[in-house]
C-alpha positions as CSV (number, residue, x, y, z in Angstrom):
1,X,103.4,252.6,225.7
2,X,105.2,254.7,223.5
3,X,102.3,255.5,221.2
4,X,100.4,256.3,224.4
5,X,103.3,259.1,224.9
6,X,103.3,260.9,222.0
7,X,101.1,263.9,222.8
8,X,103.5,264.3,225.8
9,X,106.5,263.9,224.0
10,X,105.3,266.3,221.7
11,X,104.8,269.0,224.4
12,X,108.1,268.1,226.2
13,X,110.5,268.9,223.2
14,X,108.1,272.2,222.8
15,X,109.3,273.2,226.8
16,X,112.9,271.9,225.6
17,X,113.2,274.3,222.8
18,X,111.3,277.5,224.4
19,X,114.0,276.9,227.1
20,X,117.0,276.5,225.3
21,X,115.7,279.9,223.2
22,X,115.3,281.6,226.7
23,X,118.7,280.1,228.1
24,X,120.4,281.5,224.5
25,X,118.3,284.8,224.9
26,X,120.2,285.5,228.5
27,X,123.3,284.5,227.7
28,X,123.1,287.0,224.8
29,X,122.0,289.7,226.7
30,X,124.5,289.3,229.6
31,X,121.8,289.0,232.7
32,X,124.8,289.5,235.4
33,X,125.0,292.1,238.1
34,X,126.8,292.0,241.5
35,X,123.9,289.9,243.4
36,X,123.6,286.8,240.6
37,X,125.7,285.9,237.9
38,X,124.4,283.9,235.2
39,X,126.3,281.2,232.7
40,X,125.2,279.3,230.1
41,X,127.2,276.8,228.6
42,X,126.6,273.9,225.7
43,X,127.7,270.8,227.9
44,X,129.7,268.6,229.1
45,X,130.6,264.8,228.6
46,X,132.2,262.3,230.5
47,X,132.0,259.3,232.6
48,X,132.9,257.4,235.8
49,X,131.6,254.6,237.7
50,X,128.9,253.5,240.4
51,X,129.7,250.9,243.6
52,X,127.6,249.5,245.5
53,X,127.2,246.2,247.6
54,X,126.3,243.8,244.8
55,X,127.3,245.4,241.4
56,X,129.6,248.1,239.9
57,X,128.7,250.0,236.6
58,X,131.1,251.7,234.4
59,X,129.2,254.8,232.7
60,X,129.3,257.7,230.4
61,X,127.2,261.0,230.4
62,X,126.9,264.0,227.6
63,X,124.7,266.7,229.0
64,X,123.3,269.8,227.0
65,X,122.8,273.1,227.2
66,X,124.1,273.7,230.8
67,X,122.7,277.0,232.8
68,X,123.9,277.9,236.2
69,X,122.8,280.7,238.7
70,X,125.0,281.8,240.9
71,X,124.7,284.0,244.4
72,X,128.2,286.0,244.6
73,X,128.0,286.4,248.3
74,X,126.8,282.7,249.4
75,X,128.8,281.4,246.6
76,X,125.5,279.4,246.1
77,X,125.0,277.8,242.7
78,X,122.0,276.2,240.8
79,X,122.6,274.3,237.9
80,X,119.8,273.2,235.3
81,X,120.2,271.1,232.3
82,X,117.5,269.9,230.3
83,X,118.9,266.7,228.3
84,X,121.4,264.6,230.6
85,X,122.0,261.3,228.1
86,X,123.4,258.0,230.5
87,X,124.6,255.2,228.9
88,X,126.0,252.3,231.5
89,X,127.1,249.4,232.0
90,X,125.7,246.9,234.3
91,X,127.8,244.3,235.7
92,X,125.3,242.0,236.9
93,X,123.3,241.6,232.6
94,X,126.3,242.1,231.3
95,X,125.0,244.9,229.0
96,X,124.3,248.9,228.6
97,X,121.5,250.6,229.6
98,X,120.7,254.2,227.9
99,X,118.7,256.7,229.3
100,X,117.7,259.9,228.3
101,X,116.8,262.4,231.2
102,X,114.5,265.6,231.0
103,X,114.5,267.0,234.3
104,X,118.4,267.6,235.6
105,X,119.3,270.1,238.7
106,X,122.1,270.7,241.2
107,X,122.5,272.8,243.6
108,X,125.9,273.4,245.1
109,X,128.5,275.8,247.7
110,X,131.6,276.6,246.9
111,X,133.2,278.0,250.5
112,X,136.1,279.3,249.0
113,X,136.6,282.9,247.1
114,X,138.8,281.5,243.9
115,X,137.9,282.7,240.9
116,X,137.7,279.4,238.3
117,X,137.6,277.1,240.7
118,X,134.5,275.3,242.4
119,X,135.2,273.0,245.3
120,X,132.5,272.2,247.9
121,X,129.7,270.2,248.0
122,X,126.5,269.4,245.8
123,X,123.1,267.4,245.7
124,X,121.8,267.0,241.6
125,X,118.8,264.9,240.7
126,X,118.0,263.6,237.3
127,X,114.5,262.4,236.4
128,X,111.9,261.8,234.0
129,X,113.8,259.5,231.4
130,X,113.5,257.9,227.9
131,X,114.4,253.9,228.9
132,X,116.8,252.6,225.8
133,X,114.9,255.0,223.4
134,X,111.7,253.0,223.6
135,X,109.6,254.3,226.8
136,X,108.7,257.1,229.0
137,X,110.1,256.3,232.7
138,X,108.5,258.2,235.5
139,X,110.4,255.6,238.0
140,X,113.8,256.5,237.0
141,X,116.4,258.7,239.1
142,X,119.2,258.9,240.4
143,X,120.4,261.4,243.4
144,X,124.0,262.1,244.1
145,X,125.4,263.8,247.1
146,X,128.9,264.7,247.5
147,X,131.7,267.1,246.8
148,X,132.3,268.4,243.6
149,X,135.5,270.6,241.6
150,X,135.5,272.0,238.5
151,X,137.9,274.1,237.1
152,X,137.1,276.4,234.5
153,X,138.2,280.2,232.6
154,X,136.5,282.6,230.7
155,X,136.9,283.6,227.4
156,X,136.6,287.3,227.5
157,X,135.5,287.7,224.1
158,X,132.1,285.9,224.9
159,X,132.4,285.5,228.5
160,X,132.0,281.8,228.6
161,X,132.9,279.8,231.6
162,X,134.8,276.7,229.6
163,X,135.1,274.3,232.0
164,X,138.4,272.6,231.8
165,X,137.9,269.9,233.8
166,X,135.3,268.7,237.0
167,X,134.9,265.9,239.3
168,X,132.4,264.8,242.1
169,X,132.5,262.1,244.3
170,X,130.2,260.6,247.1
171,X,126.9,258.5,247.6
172,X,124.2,258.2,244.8
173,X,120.8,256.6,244.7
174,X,119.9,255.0,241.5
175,X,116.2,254.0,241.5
176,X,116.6,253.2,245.1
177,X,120.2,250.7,244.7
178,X,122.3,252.7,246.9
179,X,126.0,253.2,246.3
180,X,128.8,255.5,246.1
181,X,130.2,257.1,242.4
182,X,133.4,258.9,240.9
183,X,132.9,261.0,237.8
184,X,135.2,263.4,235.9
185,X,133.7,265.4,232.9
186,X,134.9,268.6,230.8
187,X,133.5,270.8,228.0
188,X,131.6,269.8,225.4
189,X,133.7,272.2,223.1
190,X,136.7,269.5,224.3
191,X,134.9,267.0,222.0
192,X,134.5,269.2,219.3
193,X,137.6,270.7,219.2
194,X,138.8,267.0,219.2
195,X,136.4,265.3,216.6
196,X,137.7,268.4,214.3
197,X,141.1,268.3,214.7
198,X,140.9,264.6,213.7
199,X,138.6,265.1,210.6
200,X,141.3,268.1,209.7
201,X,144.5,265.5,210.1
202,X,142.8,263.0,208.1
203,X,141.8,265.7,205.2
204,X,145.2,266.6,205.3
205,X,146.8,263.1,205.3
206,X,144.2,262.6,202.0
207,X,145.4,265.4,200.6
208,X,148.9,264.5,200.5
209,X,148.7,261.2,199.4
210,X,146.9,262.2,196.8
211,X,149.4,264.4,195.7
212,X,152.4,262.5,196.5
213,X,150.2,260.0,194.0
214,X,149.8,262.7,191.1
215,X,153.2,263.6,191.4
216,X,155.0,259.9,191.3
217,X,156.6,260.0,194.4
218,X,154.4,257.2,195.7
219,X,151.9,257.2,198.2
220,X,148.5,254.9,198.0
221,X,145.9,255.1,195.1
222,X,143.1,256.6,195.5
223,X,140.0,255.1,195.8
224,X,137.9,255.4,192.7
225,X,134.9,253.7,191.9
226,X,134.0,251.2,188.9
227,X,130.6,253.4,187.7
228,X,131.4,257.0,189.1
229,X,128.0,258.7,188.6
């Protein structure tokens, strides 16, 4: 089946990059005015968990490039992400599923008039999936409904909306097993900044050891190999 796909796999990551250029191309250009304002940001990770009246599933989510449209005197927003990756785990096989969604929306209402803060409620949709990296699944969704809050700041320099921290809650569909969820996710630039500052304290640790080593004051050998090329 996968073979059988390729033509439309082909023209699927064609649409993915024209619009993550056009989503890049906007941001640039600041396409805000006192009807709409419009945010682009690179994504968001994290997880949560799924109930329902048989099973539970423990989950984690990293979407990408994140674009929202928002109507300043509803307080209306639209958000659309074109790669939403799910990986979960399934009480029931004992195992984790991993899907890759195309097709990711929300639309949500925030009532009230703070400035980084989003609290109200949302509908999203995801659809259109690569199942465990070895089909096309047109059968695939999940629907949530709920409340949702996300707190987030700009920085001025770029004017990017860094979401700190959000959360939703309420029912979800998933392929037709009804349940309820809980999620929390931040900033994609959170696990960068993190995978970073780890790579950074381990250079650094290196670093000293081997000069602590060079030095005589102790510290482990360094690795070297038998046959360095």
């Amino acid at each position: 089946m996968w073979n059988n796909n390729e033509g439309n796999m082909k023209r699927l990551v064609i649409l993915i990059l024209m619009f993550f250029i056009v989503l890049c191309f906007i941001n640039a250009q600041g396409y805000s005015n006192s009807t709409f304002d419009l945010n682009f940001i690179w994504g968001d990770f994290g997880g949560g968990m799924n109930l329902s009246s048989d099973q539970y599933n423990y989950y984690f989510s990293v979407g990408l490039f994140d674009f929202f449209i928002e109507h300043n005197n509803s307080n209306i927003g639209i958000g659309i992400s074109p790669l939403q990756y799910v990986s979960d785990y399934d009480s029931n096989t004992d195992d984790w599923d991993e899907n890759l969604y195309f097709l990711n929306a929300a639309v949500y209402w925030n009532p009230f008039n703070f400035k980084n803060i989003i609290l109200g409620p949302f509908v999203s949709i995801n659809y259109f999936s690569i199942d465990s990296w070895s089909r096309l699944n047109t059968s695939d969704y999940i629907f949530s409904a709920g409340f949702k809050f996300m707190l987030r700041t700009y920085i001025e320099s770029w004017r990017y909306p860094f979401q700190i921290v959000g959360t939703e809650i309420g029912y979800r569909n998933v392929s037709g097993r009804h349940g309820f969820f809980f999620s929390v996710n931040v900033d994609i630039i959170i696990l960068a900044g993190v995978f970073t500052a780890i790579l950074q304290d381990e250079a650094l640790t290196s670093i000293r050891d081997y000069e602590k080593y060079k030095s005589g004051r102790g510290g482990p050998v360094p690795f070297v190999p038998d046959n360095p090329l």
